[in-house]
VOVO-297895 format. One record per residue (C-alpha): residue number from 1; residue in one letter; chain; x, y, z. Coordinates in pm, whole numbers, padded with zeros to 5 digits. Example, Ala and Ser with C-alpha at 12.3 -4.5 7.8 and 13.67 -1.06 7.14 Angstrom:
REM residues 2
<r><i>1</i><aa>a</aa><ch>A</ch><X>01230</X><Y>-00450</Y><Z>00780</Z></r>
<r><i>2</i><aa>s</aa><ch>A</ch><X>01367</X><Y>-00106</Y><Z>00714</Z></r>
REM end
This chain:
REM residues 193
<r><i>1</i><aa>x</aa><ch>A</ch><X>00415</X><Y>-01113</Y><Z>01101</Z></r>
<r><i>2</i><aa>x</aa><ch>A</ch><X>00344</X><Y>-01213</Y><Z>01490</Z></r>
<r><i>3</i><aa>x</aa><ch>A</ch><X>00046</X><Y>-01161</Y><Z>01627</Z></r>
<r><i>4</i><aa>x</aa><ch>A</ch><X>-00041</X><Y>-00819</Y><Z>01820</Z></r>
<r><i>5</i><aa>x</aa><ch>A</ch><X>00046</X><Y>-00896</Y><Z>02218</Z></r>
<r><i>6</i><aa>x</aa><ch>A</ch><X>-00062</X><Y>-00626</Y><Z>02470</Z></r>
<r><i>7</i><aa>x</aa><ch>A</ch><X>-00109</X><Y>-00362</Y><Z>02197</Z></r>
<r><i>8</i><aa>x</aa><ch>A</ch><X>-00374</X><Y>-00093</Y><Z>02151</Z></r>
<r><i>9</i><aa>x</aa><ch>A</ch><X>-00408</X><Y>00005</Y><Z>01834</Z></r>
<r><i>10</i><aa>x</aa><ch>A</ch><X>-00596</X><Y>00366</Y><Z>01742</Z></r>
<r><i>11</i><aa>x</aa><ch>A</ch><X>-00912</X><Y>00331</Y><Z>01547</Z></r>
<r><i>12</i><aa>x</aa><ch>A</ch><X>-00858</X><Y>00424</Y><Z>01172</Z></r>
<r><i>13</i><aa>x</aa><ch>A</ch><X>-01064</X><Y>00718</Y><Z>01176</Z></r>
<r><i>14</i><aa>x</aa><ch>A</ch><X>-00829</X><Y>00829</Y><Z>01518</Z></r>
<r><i>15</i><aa>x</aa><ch>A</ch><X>-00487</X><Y>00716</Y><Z>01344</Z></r>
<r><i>16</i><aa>x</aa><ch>A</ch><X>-00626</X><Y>00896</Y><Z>00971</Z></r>
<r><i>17</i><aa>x</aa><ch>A</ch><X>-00716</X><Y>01205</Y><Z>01193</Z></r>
<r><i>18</i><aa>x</aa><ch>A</ch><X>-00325</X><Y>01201</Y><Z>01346</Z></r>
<r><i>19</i><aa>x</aa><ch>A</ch><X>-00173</X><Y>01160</Y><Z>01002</Z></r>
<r><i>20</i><aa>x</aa><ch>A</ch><X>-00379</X><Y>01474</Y><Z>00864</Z></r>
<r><i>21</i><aa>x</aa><ch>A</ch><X>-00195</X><Y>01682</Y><Z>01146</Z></r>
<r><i>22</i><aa>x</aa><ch>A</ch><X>00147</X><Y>01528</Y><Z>01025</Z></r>
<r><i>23</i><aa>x</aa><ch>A</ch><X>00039</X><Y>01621</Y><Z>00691</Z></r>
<r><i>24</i><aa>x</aa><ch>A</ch><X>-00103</X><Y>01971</Y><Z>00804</Z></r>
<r><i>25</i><aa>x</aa><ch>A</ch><X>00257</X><Y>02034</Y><Z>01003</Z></r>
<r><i>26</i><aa>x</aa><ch>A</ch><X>00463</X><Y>01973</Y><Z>00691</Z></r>
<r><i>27</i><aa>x</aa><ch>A</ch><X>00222</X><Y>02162</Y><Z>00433</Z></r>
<r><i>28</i><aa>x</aa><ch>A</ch><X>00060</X><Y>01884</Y><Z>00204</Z></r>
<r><i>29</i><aa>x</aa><ch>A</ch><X>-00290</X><Y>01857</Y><Z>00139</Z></r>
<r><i>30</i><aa>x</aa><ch>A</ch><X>-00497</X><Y>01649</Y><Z>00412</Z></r>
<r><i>31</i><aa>x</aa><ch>A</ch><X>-00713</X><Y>01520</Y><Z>00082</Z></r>
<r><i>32</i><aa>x</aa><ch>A</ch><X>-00648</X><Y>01177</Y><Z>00049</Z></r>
<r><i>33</i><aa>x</aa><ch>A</ch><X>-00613</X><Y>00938</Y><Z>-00202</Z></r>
<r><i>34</i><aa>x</aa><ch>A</ch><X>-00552</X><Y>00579</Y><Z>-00112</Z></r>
<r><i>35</i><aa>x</aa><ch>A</ch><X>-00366</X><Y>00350</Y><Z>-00346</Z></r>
<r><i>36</i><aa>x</aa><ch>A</ch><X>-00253</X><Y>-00032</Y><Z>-00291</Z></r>
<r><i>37</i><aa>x</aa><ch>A</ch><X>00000</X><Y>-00276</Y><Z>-00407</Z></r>
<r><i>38</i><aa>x</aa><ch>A</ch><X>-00197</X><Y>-00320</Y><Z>-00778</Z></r>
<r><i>39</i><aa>x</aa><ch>A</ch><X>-00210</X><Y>00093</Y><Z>-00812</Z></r>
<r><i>40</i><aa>x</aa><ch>A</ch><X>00161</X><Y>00100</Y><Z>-00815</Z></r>
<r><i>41</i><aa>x</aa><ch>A</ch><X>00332</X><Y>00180</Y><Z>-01129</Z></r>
<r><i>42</i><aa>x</aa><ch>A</ch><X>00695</X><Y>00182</Y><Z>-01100</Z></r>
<r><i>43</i><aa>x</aa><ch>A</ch><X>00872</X><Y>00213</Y><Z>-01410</Z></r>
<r><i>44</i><aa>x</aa><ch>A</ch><X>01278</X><Y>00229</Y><Z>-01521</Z></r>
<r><i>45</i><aa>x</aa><ch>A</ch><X>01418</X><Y>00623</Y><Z>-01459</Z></r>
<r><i>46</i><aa>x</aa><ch>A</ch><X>01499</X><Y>00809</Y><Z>-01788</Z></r>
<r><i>47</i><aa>x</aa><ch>A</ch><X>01698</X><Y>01053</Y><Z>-01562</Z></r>
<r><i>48</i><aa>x</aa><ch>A</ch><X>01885</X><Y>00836</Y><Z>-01291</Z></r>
<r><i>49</i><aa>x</aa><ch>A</ch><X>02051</X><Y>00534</Y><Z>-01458</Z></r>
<r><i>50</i><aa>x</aa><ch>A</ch><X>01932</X><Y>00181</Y><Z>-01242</Z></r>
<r><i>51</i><aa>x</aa><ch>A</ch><X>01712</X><Y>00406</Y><Z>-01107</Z></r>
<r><i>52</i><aa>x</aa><ch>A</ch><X>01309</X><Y>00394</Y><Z>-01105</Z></r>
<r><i>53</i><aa>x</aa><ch>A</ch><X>01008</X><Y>00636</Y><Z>-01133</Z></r>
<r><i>54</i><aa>x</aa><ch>A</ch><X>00723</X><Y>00627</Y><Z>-00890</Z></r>
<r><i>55</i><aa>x</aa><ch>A</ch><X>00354</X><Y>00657</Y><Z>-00995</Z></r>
<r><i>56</i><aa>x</aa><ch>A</ch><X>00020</X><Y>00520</Y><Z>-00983</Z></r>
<r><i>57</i><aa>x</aa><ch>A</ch><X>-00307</X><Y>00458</Y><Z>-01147</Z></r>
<r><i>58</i><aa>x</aa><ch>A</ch><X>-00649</X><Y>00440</Y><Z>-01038</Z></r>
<r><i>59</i><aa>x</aa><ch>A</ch><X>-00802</X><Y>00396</Y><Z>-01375</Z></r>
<r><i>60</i><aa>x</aa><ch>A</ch><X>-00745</X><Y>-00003</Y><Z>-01425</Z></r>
<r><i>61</i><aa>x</aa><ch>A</ch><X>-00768</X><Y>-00175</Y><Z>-01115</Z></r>
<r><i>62</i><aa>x</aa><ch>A</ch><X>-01090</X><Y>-00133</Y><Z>-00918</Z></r>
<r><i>63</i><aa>x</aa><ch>A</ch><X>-01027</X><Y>-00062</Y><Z>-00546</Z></r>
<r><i>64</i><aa>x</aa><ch>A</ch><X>-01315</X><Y>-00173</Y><Z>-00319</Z></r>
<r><i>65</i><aa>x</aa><ch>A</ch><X>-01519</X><Y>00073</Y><Z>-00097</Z></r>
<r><i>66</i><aa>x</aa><ch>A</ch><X>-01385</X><Y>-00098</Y><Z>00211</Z></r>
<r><i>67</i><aa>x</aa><ch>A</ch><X>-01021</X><Y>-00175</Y><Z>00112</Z></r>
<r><i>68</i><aa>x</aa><ch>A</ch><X>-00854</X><Y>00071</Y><Z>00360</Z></r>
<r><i>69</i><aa>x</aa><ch>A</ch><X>-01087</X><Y>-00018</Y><Z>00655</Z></r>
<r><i>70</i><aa>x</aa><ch>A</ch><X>-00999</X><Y>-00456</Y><Z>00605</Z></r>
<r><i>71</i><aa>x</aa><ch>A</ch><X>-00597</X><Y>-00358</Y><Z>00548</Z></r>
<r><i>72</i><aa>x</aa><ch>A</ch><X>-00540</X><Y>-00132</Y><Z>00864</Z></r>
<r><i>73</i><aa>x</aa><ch>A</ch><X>-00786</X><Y>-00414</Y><Z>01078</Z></r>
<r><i>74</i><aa>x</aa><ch>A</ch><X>-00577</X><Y>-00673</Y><Z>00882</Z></r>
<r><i>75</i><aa>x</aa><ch>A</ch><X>-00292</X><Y>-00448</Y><Z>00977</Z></r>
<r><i>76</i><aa>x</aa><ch>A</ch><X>-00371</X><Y>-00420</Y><Z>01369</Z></r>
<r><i>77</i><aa>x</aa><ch>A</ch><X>-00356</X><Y>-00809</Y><Z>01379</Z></r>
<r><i>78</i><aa>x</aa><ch>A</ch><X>-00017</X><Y>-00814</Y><Z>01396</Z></r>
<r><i>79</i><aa>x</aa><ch>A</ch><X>00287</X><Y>-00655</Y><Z>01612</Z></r>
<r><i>80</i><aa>x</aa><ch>A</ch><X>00437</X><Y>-00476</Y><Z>01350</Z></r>
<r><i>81</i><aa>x</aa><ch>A</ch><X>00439</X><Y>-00058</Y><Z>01310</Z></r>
<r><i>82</i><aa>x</aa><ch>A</ch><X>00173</X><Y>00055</Y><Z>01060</Z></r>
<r><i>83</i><aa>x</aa><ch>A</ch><X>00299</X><Y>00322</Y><Z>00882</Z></r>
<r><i>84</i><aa>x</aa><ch>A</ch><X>00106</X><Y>00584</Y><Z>00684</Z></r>
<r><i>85</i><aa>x</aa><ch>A</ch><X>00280</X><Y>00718</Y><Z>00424</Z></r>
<r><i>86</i><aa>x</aa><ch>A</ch><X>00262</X><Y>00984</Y><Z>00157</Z></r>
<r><i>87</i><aa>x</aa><ch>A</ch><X>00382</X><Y>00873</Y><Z>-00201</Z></r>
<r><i>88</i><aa>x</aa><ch>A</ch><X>00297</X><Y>01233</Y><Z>-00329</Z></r>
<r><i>89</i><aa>x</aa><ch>A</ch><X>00091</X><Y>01488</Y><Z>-00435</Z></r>
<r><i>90</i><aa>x</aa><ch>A</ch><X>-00161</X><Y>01467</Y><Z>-00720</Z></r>
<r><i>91</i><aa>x</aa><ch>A</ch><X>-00458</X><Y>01714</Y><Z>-00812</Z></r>
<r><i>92</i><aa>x</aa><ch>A</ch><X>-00438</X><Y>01877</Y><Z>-00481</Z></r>
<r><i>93</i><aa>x</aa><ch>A</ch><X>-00452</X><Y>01532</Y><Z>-00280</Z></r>
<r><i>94</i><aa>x</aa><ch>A</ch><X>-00190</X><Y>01321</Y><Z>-00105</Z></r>
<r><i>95</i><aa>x</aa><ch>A</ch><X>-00159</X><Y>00992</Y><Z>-00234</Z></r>
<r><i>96</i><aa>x</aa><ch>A</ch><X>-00101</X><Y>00763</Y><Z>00086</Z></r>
<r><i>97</i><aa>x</aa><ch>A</ch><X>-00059</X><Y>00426</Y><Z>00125</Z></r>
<r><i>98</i><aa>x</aa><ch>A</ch><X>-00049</X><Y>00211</Y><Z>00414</Z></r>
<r><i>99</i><aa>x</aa><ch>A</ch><X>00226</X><Y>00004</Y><Z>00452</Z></r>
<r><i>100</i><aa>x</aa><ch>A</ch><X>00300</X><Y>-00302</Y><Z>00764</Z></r>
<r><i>101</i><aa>x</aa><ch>A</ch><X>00630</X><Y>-00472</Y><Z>00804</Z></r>
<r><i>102</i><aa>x</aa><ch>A</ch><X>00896</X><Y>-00514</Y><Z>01142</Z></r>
<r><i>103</i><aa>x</aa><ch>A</ch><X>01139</X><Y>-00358</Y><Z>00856</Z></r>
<r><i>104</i><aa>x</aa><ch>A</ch><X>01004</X><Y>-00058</Y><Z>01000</Z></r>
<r><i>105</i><aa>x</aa><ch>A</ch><X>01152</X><Y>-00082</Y><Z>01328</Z></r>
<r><i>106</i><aa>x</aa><ch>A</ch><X>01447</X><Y>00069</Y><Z>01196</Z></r>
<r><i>107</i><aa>x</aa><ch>A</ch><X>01343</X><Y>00361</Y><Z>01070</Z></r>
<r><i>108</i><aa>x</aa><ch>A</ch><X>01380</X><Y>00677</Y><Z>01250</Z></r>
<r><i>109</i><aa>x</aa><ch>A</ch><X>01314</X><Y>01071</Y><Z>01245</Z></r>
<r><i>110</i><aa>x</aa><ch>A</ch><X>01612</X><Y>01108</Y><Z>01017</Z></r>
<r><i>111</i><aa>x</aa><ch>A</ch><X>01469</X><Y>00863</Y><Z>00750</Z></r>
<r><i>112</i><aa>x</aa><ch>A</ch><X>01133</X><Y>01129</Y><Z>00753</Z></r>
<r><i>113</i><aa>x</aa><ch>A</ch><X>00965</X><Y>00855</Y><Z>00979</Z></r>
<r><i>114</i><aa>x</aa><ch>A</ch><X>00732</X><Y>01012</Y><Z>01286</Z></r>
<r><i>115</i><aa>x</aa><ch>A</ch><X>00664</X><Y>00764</Y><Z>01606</Z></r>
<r><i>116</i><aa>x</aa><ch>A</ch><X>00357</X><Y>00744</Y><Z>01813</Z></r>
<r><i>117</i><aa>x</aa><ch>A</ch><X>00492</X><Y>00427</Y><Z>01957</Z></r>
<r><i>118</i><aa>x</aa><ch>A</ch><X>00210</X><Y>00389</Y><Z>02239</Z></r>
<r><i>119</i><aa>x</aa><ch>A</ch><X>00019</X><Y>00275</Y><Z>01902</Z></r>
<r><i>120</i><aa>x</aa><ch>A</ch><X>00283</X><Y>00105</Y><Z>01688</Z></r>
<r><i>121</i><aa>x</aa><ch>A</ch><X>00183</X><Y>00346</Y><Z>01448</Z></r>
<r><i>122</i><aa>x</aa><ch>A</ch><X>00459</X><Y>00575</Y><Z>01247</Z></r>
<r><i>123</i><aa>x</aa><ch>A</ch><X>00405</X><Y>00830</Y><Z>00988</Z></r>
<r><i>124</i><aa>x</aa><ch>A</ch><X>00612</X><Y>00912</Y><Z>00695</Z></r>
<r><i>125</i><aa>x</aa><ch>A</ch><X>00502</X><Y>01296</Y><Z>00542</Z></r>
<r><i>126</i><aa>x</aa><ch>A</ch><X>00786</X><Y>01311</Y><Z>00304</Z></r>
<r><i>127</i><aa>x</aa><ch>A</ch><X>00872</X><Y>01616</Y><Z>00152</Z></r>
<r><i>128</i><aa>x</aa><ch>A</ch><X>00643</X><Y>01829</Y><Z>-00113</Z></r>
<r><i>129</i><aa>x</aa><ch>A</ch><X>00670</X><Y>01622</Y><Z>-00473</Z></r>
<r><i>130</i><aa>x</aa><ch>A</ch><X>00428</X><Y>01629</Y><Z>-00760</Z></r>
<r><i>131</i><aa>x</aa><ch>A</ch><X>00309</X><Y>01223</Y><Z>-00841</Z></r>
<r><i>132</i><aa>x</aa><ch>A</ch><X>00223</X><Y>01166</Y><Z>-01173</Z></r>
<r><i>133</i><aa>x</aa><ch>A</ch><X>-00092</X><Y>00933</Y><Z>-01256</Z></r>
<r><i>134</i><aa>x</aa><ch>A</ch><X>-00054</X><Y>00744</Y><Z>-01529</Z></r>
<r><i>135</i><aa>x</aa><ch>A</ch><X>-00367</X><Y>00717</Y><Z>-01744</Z></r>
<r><i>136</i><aa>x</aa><ch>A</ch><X>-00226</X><Y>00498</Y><Z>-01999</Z></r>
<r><i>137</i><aa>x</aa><ch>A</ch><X>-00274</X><Y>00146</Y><Z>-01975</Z></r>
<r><i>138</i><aa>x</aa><ch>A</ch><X>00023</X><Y>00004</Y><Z>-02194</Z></r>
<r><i>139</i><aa>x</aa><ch>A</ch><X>00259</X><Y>00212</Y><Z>-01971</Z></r>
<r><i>140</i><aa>x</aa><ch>A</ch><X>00083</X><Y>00071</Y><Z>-01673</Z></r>
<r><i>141</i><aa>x</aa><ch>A</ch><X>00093</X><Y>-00273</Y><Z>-01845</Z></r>
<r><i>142</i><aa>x</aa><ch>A</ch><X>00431</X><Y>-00254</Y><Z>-01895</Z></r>
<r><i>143</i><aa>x</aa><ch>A</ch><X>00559</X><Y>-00119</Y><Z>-01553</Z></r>
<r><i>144</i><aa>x</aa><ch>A</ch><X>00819</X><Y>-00291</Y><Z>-01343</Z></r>
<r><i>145</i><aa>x</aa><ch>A</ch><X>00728</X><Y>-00598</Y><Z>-01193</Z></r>
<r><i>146</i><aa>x</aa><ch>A</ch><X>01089</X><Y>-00734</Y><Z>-01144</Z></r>
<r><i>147</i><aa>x</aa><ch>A</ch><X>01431</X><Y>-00674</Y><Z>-01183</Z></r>
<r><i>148</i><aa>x</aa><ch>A</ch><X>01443</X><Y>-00438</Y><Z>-00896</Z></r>
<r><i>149</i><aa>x</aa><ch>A</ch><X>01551</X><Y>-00392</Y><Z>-00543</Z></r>
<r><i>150</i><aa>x</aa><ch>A</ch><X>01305</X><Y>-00466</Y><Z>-00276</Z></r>
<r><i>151</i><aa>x</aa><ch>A</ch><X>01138</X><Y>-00105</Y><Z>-00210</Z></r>
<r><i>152</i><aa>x</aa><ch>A</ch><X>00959</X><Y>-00028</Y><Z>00177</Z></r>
<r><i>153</i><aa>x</aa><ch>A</ch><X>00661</X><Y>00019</Y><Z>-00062</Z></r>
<r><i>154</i><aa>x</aa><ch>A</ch><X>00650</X><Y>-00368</Y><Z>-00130</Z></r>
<r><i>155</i><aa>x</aa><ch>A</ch><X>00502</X><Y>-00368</Y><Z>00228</Z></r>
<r><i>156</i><aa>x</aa><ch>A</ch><X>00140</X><Y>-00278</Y><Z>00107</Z></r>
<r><i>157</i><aa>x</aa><ch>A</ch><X>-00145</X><Y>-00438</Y><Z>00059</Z></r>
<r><i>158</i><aa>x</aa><ch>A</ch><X>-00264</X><Y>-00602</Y><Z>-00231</Z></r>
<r><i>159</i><aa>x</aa><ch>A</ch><X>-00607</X><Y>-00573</Y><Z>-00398</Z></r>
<r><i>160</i><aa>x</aa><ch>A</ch><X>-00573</X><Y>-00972</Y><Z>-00463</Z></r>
<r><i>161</i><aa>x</aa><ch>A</ch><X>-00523</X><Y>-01024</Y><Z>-00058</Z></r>
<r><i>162</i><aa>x</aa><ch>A</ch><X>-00820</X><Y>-00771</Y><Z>-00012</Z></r>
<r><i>163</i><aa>x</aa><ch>A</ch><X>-01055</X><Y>-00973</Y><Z>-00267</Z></r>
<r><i>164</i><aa>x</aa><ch>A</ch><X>-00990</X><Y>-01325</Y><Z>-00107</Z></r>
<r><i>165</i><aa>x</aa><ch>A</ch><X>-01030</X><Y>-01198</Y><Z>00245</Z></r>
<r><i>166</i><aa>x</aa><ch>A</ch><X>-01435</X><Y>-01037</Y><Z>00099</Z></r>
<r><i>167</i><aa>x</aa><ch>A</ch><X>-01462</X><Y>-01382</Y><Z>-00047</Z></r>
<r><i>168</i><aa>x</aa><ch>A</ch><X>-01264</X><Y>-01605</Y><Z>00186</Z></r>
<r><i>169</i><aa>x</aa><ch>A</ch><X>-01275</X><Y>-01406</Y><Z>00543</Z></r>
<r><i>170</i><aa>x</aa><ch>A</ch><X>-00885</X><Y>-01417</Y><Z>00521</Z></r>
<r><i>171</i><aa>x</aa><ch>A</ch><X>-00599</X><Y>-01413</Y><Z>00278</Z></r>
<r><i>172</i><aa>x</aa><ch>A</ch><X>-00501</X><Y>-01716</Y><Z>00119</Z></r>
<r><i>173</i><aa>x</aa><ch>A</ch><X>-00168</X><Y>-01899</Y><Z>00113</Z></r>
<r><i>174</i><aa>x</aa><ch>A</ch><X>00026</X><Y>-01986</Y><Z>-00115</Z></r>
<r><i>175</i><aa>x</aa><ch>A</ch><X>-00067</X><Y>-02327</Y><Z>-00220</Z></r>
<r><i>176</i><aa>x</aa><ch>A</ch><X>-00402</X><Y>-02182</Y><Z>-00206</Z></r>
<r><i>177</i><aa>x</aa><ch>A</ch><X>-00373</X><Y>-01954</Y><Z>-00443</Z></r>
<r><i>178</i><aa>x</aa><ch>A</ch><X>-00203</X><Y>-02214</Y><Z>-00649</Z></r>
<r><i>179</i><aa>x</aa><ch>A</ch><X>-00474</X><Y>-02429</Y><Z>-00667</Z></r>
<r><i>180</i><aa>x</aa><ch>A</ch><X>-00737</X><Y>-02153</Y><Z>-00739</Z></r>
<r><i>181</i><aa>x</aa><ch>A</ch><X>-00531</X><Y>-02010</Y><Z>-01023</Z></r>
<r><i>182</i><aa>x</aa><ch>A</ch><X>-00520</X><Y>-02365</Y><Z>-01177</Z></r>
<r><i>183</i><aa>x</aa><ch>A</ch><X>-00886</X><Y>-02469</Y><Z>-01138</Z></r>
<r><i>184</i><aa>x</aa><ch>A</ch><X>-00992</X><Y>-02135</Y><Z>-01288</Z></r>
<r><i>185</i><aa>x</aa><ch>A</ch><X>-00721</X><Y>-02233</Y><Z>-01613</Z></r>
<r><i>186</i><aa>x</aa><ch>A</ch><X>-00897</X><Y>-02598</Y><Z>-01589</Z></r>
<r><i>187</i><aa>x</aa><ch>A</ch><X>-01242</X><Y>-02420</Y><Z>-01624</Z></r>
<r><i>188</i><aa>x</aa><ch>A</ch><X>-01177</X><Y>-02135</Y><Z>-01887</Z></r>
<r><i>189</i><aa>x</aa><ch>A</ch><X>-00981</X><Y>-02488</Y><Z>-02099</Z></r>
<r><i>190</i><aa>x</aa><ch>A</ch><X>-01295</X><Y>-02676</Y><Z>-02024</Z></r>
<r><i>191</i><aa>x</aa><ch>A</ch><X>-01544</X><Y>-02450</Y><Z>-02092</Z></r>
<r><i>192</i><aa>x</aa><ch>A</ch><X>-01711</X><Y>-02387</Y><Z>-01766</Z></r>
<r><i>193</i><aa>x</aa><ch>A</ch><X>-01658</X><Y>-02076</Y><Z>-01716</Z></r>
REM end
């Protein structure tokens, strides 16, 4: 992602108070129930062949207080649209995610996508569907990690990239997370841990 030139960006608590009215306009609850990359639980359809099953969990991965304020500022570093979008409902909540990508230029009214381009900021409502939360943690263990086509919901945040910038003050790369993941195996082999 390239880095915002000449853009202003709403404040979250402006751009959350925006999505509510998209939400309010098309009848969902204004509720909301953030999930990230880790709360994902996508698993094989039993009803379309090829096909997958969207849910989520909020029982096994623990999502920081301030994990939707560092991904939209995270977010607003870059050119690319921020979208806000609504997986589904769930106990009377929307369950939103926010999502970042140039993918997302492409996408228009008649993909359920709502511009305010003066922010770079789109909104995607979707339609009224039930989203089930799984509570099980074998299902959730055993969800699809591969084997699938890419999905726009790939653009969100991870709780991993969310934990290094709280420790770090920015995400990692790759070699970086290379080299942690192997000194923490060195330690746990060593006995330093």
């Amino acid at each position: 992602m390239k880095p915002a030139a000449n853009l202003t960006r709403p404040t979250l608590l402006e751009a959350i108070e925006e999505w509510k009215k998209n939400l309010v306009h098309k009848g969902h609850p204004t509720d909301l129930t953030w999930i990230f990359e880790e709360n994902l639980c996508i698993e094989p359809s039993k009803i379309e062949k090829g096909g997958f099953h969207f849910g989520f969990q909020t029982r096994f991965s623990n999502i920081p207080p301030d994990a939707l304020e560092i991904t939209y500022d995270q977010f607003c570093l870059t050119n690319a649209p921020i979208v806000f979008y609504r997986l589904g409902t769930n106990a009377r909540h929307s369950v939103c995610l926010l999502l970042c990508d140039p993918w997302f230029d492409s996408q228009t009214e008649s993909d359920g996508f709502v511009h305010q381009d003066q922010w770079r900021v789109f909104f995607h409502p979707g339609e009224e569907n039930d989203v089930e939360e799984v509570t099980e943690l074998t299902r959730w263990l055993h969800r699809a990690k591969r084997g699938r086509a890419l999905h726009l919901l790939d653009f969100c945040m991870s709780l991993e990239s969310i934990d290094e910038i709280l420790i770090y003050g920015r995400q990692l790369l790759p070699y970086e997370r290379f080299t942690n993941r192997m000194v923490n195996r060195l330690r746990r082999i060593l006995g330093q841990e």
